[in-house]
C-alpha positions as CSV (number, residue, x, y, z in Angstrom):
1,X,14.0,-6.0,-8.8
2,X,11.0,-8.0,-8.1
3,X,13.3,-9.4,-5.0
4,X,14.2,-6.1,-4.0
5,X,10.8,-4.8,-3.6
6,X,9.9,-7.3,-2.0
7,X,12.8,-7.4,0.5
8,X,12.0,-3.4,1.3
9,X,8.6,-4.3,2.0
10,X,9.6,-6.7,4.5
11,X,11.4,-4.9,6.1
12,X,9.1,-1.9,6.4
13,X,6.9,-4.3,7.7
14,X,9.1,-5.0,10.6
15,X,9.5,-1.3,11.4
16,X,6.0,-1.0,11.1
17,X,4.9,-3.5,13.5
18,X,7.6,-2.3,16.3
19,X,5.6,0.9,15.7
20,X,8.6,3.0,14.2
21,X,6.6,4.4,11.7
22,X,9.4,6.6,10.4
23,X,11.6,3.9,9.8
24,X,8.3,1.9,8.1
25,X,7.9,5.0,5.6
26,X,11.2,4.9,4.4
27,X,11.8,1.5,3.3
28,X,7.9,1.5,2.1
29,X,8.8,4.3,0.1
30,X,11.9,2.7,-1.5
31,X,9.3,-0.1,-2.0
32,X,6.8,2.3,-4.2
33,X,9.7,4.2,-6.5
34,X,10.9,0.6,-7.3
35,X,7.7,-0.7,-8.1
36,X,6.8,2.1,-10.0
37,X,9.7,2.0,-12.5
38,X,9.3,-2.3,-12.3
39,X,5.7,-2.7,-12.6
40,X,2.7,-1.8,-14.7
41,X,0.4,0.4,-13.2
42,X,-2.7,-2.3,-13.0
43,X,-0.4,-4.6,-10.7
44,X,-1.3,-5.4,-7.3
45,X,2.3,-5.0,-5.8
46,X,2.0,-1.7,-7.2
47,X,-1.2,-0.8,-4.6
48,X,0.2,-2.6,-2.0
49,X,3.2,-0.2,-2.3
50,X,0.8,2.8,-2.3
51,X,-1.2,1.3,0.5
52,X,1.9,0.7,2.7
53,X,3.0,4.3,1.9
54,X,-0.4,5.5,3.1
55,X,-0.6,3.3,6.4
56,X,2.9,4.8,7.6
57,X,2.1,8.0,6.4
58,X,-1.3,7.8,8.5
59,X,0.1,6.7,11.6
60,X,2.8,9.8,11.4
61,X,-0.4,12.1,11.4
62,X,0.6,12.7,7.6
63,X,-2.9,12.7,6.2
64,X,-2.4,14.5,2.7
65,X,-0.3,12.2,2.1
66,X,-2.0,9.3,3.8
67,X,-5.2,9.8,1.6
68,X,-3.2,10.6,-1.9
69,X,-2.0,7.1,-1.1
70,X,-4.8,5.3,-0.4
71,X,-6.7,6.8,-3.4
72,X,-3.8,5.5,-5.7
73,X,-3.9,2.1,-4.0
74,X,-7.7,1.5,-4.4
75,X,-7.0,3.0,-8.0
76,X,-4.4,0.3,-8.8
77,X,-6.2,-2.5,-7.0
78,X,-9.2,-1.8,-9.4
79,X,-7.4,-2.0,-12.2
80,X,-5.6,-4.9,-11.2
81,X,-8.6,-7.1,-10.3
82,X,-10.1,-5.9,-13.7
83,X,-6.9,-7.1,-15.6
84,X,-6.7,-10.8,-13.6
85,X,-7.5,-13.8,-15.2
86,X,-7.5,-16.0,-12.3
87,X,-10.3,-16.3,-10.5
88,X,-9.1,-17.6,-7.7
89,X,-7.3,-14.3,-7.1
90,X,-10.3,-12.0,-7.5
91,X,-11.5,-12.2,-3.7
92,X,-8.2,-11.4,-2.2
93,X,-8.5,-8.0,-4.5
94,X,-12.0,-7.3,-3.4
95,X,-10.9,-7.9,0.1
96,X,-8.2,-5.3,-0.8
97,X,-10.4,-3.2,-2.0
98,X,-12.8,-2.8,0.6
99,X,-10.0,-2.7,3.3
100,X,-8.3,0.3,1.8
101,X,-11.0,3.0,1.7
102,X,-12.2,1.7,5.6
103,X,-8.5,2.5,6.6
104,X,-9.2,6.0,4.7
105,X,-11.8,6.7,6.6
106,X,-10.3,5.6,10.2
107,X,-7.9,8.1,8.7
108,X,-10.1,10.6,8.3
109,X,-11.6,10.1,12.0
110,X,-8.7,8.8,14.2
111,X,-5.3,7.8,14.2
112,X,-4.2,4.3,12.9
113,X,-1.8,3.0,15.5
């Protein structure tokens, strides 16, 4: 499953940097149910799923959704950098972290894309 996600992700990715942000919210979608019923809800694929759900959702204009989004991924990201053992990993997550809430607030202002 791990794979799958992944492979969704990817390809949401692709949409997302052609700009077809439609296209990018489905597959990042199907990205977010799978890791939900895959992974533990301090994982940091898990808020990478919510995060990519929010930036697609933000640059359709979708800001309810957008911001739910965002809040879950700076929820998960939290949780996740207070769960890792590996240091080495901690300043990705805090990069993580303070990247999500500034592309919250661009939400909030102006559009993404």
């Amino acid at each position: 499953m791990n794979e799958r996600r992944a492979a969704y992700q990817t390809v949401g990715h692709v949409y997302f940097g052609q700009q077809n942000y439609d296209q990018a919210l489905g597959y990042y979608k199907t990205e977010l149910q799978i890791s939900l019923a895959t992974l533990e809800p301090y994982e940091a694929e898990l808020a990478y799923a919510y995060h990519d759900v929010a930036l697609a959702s933000h640059a359709l204009g979708r800001a309810v959704e957008a911001a739910q989004n965002y809040a879950n991924a700076e929820e998960t990201i939290s949780a996740a950098r207070a769960h890792m053992d590996l240091d080495e990993l901690k300043p990705r997550y805090a990069a993580t972290l303070k990247q999500i809430p500034e592309h919250y607030l661009q939400s909030a202002s102006r559009p993404l894309a």
